[in-house]
C-alpha positions, 0 to 999 in steps of 0.5 A: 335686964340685969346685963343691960344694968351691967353694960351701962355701968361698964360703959358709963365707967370707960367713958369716964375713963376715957376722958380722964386719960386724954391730954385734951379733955378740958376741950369738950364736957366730961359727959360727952364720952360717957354719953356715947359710950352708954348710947352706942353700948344700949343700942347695941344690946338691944339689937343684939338681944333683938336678933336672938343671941341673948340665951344661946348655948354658947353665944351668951357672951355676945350681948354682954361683951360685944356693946361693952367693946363697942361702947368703950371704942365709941368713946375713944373715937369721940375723944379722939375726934372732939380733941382734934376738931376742938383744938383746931377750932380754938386755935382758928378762933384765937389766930382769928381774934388776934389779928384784928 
């Protein structure tokens, strides 16, 4: 149970940090990369606890690494994606208005 506590901090901090370090961050809400991050991390450790890789001579790196890298990649992707498609839409919006 302590390495799920681990992972979700971990997770929790990279998205924070993710979304910190991206240029458009004031398109969407500073939760939102943290979020997924903890979500997709979460799952993910407890699928991999699920399928038996938790006490492993050898392979009991899986479930501590693995959602940490996962999650952390999962809030890149939504900064990525939510600055791209915000932006977008915003500036859509914005033409929009203006010519009325």
């Amino acid at each position: 149970m302590l390495s799920l506590v681990v992972v979700t901090l971990v997770t929790v901090a990279a998205g924070f940090v993710v979304w910190a370090n991206d240029r458009r961050h004031a398109k969407y809400g500073m939760a939102v990369p943290a979020g997924v991050a903890t979500a997709v991390g979460a799952l993910s450790w407890i699928i991999l606890n699920a399928a038996g890789l938790s006490y492993q001579p050898g392979l009991t790196w899986i479930p501590w690494v693995v959602p940490m890298v996962l999650g952390t990649g999962a809030a890149v992707g939504t900064a990525i994606y939510l600055g791209r498609t915000r932006s977008r839409y915003d500036t859509q919006q914005l033409t929009a208005a203006l010519r009325l």
